[in-house]
C-alpha positions, 0 to 999 in steps of 0.5 A: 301375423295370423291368428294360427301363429300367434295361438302357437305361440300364445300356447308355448308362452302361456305353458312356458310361463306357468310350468316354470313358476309364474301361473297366475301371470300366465292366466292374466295374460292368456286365459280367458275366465271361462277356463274347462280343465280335463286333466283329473289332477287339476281342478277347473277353472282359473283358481285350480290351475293357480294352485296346481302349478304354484304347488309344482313350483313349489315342491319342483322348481327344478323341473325343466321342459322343451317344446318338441313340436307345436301344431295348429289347426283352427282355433285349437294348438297342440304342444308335444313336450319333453319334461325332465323332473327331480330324479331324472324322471322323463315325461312326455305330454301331449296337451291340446289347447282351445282358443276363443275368438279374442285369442284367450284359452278357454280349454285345455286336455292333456295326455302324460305319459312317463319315459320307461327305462326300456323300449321295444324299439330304439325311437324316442317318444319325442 
């Protein structure tokens, strides 16, 4: 497997382990401890994404999410998610991952954006 394929599916793994309850193993196993954080609502490094996602699980473990399409391109991943939380509010995310020469993420960026009751057009946003 080249190292493109298996960022992909590092990424997936890594989001999928940590968005459904597990973030300190999903550091363990794919972060590196270097980690930059750019969404404002996490605090850098390994210990902010600990206690965010803990504090999720915790207030959400309802939540549920699929991955639409991930894509790879050097040493960076891009994941397009459909995310479904308590109430039936929808998400899409679109998050970006950088991978570091040993296949660890050493940072992340993300855009959120809440599924509105009504569109102006009939296409989804996944």
């Amino acid at each position: 497997m080249n190292h493109l394929q298996e960022n992909k599916q590092n990424a997936i793994a890594f989001y999928k382990m940590a968005y459904e309850g597990n973030p300190r193993k999903a550091t363990e196993l794919f972060l590196s401890d270097e980690y930059i954080q750019h969404n404002p609502a996490v605090a850098d490094g390994l210990d902010g994404f600990i206690e965010y996602f803990e504090r999720m699980q915790e207030l959400y473990p309802e939540k549920s999410i699929e991955f639409v399409r991930a894509i790879t391109e050097d040493n960076l991943v891009a994941l397009h998610t459909y995310q479904t939380w308590p109430g039936n509010d929808q998400y899409i995310t679109m998050d970006f991952f950088r991978f570091d020469q040993r296949g660890k993420i050493v940072e992340h960026w993300d855009s959120i954006q809440q599924i509105p009751e009504k569109s102006a057009n009939p296409n989804t946003m996944y």
